[in-house]
C-alpha positions in Angstrom: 38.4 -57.0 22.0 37.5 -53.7 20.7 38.2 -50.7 23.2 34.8 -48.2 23.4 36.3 -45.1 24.6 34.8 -41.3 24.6 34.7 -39.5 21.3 37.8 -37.0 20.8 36.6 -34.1 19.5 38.9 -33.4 17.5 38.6 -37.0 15.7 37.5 -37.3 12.1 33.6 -38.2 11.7 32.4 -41.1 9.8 28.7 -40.6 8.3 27.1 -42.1 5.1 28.8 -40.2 1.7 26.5 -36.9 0.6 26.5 -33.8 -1.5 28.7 -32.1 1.0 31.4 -34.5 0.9 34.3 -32.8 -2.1 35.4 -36.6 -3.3 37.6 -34.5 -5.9 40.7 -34.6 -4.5 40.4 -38.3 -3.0 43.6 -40.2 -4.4 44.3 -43.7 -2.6 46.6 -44.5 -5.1 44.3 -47.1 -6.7 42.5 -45.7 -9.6 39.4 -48.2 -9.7 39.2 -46.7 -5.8 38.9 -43.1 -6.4 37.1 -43.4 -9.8 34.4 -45.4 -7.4 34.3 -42.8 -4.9 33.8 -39.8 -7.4 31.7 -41.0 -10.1 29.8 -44.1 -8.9 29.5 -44.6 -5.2 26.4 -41.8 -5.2 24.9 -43.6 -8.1 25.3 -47.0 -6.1 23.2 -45.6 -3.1 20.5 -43.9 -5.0 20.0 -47.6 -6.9 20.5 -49.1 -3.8 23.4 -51.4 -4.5 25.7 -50.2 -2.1 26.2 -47.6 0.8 29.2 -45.9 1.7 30.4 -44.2 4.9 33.3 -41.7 4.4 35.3 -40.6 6.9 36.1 -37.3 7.3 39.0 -34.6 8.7 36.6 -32.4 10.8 39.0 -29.6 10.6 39.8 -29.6 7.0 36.4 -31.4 5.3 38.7 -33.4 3.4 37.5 -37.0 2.8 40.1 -39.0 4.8 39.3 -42.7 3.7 35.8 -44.2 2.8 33.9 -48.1 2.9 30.9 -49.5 1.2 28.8 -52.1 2.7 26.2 -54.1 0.9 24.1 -57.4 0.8 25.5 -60.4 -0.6 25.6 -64.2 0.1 28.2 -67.1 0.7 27.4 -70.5 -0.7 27.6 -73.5 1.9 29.7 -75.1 -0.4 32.3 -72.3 -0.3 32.8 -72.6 3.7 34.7 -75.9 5.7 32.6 -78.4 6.9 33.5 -77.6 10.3 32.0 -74.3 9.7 29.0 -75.8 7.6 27.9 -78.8 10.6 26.6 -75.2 12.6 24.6 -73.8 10.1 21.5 -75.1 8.7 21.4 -76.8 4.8 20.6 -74.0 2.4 22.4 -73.7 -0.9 23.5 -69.9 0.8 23.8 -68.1 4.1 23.0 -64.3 4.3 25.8 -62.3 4.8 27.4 -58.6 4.5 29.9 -57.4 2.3 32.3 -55.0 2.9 33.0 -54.5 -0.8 35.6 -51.1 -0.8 38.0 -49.7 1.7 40.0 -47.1 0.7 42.2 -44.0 2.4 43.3 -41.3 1.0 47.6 -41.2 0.3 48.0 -37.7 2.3 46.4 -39.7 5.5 47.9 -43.5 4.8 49.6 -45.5 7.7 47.7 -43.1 10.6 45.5 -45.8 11.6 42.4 -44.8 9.6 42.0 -47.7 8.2 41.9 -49.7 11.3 39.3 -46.8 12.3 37.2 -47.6 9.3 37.4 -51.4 9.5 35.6 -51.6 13.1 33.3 -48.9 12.1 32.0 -51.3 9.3 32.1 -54.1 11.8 30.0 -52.8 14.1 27.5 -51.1 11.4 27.4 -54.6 10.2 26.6 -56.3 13.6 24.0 -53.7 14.4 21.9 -53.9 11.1 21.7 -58.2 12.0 19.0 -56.8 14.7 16.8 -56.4 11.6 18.3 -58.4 8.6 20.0 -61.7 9.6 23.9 -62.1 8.0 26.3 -64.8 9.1 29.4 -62.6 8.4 31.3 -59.8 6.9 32.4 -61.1 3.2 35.9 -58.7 1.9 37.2 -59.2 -1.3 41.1 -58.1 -0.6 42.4 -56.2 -4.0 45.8 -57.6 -3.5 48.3 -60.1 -1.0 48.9 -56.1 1.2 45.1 -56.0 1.4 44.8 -59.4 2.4 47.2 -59.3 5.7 45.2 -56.3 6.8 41.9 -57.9 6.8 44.0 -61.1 8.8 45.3 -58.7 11.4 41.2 -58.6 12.5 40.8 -62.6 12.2 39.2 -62.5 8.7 39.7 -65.9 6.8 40.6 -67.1 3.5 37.8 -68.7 1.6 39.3 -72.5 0.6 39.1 -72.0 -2.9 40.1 -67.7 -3.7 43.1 -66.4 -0.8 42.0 -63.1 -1.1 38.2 -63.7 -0.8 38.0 -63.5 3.2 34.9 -63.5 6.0 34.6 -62.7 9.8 31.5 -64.6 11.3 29.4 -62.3 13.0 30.0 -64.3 15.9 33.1 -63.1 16.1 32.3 -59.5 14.9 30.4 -59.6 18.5 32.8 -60.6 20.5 34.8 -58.4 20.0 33.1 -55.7 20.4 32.2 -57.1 23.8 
C-alpha cells in the first residue's frame, strides 16, 4: 500500500517538463539519459511520442530526476497463460509505458526515485478512466535497474529479464 500523506512544502514538485525547466546541468551518470532529457524529450512531446514529468528542487529549480510515459502494447503471446486465461483473445492488450527514469547524481539514493516511480503509477492509473491499459510496461537499462522496478512488484516478461510490467490491477491496489 502506498501512504497518501499532506504535501510538505518544502518537497520537490513534479509537473510535465517545459521551457522553464534548465535540463543543462542534469547528469544521471547515463549519457543516453541526459542527452534524452536535453535535446529530445521536448521534441518527443511536441510530436506526441512521449511526455515527461520532471521533478523539481523547489528551492533551487534544479531538475532533481525526471520520467516519460507513453502508449505502447504487450502481445498476449508475451504474458503466462495464467495471466492470458483473464484477458480476452486479442493479438495485444493496451498498456502504458514508463519508457525513462532517471535522477540526477547530486540527488541519487534520497529516495527520489521511489518518489518518481509512484508518481508515474498513479498518473498511469488515473489516465485508464479515459484510455483503457492493462499495465505499466518498464524496459530496465541494466540488472541495478531491474531490482528497483522488483522492489514495487514489477515482473519479468518470460522471454527479456529486464523487460518488466505491473498490472494495473495492482497499480490500484496499492494505491488503496
Amino acid at each position: 500500500m502506498i501512504e497518501k500523506g499532506g504535501a510538505d512544502p518544502q518537497s520537490p514538485k513534479i509537473e510535465p517538463l517545459g521551457k522553464k525547466h534548465n535540463r543543462v546541468v542534469f547528469s544521471c551518470g547515463d549519457e543516453a539519459l541526459d542527452t534524452y532529457l536535453k535535446k529530445r524529450a521536448s521534441q518527443e512531446a511536441k510530436k506526441k511520442i512521449a511526455t515527461t514529468f520532471v521533478m523539481v528542487d523547489s528551492q533551487t529549480s534544479a531538475v532533481i530526476g525526471y520520467y516519460t510515459l507513453s502508449a505502447t502494447s504487450i502481445l498476449l503471446a508475451d504474458l503466462s497463460d495464467q495471466t492470458t486465461k483473464k484477458l480476452p483473445n486479442y493479438p495485444h492488450v493496451p498498456a502504458t509505458l514508463l519508457g525513462r527514469l532517471a535522477i540526477d547524481g547530486r540527488y541519487q539514493a534520497r529516495g527520489y526515485g521511489e518518489l518518481l516511480i509512484i508518481d508515474a503509477l498513479r498518473r498511469a492509473l488515473q489516465a485508464t478512466t479515459e484510455v483503457a491499459s492493462y499495465a505499466v510496461v518498464v524496459e530496465a537499462i541494466n540488472e541495478r535497474a531491474r531490482s528497483f522496478y522488483e522492489q514495487y512488484e514489477f515482473c519479468a516478461f518470460s522471454d527479456r529479464k529486464l523487460r518488466l510490467f505491473l498490472p494495473m490491477k495492482t497499480i490500484a491496489d496499492l494505491f488503496s
